[in-house]
C-alpha positions in Angstrom: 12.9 20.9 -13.0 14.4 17.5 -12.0 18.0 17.1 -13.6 18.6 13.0 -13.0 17.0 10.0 -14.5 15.6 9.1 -11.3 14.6 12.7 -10.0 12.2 12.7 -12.9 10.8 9.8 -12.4 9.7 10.8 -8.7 8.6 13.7 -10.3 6.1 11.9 -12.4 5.3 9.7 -9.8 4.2 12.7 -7.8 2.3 13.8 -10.4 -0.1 10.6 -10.5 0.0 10.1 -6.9 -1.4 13.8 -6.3 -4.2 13.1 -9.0 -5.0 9.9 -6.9 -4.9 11.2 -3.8 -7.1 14.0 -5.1 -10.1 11.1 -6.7 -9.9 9.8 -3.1 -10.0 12.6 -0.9 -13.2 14.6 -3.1 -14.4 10.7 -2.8 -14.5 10.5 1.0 -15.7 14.2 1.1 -18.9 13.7 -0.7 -19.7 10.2 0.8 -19.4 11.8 4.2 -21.6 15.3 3.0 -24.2 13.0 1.5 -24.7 11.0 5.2 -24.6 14.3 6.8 -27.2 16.0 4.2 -29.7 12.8 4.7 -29.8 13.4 8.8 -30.3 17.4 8.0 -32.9 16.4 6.0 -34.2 13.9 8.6 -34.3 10.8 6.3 -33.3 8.0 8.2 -33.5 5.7 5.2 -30.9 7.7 2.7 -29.1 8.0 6.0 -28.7 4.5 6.5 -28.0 3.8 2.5 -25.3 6.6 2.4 -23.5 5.0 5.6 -23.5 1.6 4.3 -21.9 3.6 1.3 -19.3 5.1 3.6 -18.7 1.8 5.3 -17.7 0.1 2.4 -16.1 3.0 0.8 -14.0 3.7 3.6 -12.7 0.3 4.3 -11.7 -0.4 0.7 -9.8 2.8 0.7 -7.7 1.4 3.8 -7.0 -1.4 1.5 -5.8 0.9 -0.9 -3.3 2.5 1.5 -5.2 6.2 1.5 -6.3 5.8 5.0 -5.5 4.1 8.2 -7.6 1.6 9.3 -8.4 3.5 12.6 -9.1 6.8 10.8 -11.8 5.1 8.3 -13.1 3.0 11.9 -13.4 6.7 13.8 -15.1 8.4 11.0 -17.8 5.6 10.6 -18.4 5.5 13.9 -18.7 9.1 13.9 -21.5 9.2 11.7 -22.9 6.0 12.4 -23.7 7.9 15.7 -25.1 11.0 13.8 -27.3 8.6 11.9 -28.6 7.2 15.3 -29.5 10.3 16.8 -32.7 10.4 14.1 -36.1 9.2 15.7 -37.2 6.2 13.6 
């Protein structure tokens, strides 16, 4: 257990950064499942609707600091792609 004013305060700072962090990361995972789910399923148009979901999602969540810009750029591309491999 912290001992100094301050160490206790980084303490409860870690405590509200993990419960963050942890809102964003299940966030992202079930954005991403959901695109991934629609192509499985072969529906183009949920497809489409979760991406633009992801898109938006993702790129706010740069703003927030939780990812890099690159990182939220890759993995919309990556299923931007996925999406495109369905036969309209």
């Amino acid at each position: 257990m912290a001992n100094h004013k301050s160490a206790e305060k980084r303490a409860r700072q870690t405590i509200k950064r993990t419960e963050r962090n942890r809102f964003y990361r299940t966030r992202l995972k079930n954005l991403t499942k959901a695109v991934r789910v629609a192509v499985a399923n072969n529906d183009k148009e949920a497809a489409l609707s979760a991406l633009k979901d992801v898109n938006k999602s993702f790129h706010s969540f740069v703003n927030k600091g939780f990812l890099k810009k690159e990182t939220a750029s890759r993995r919309v591309s990556r299923l931007a792609k996925l999406v495109n491999t369905l036969a309209a």
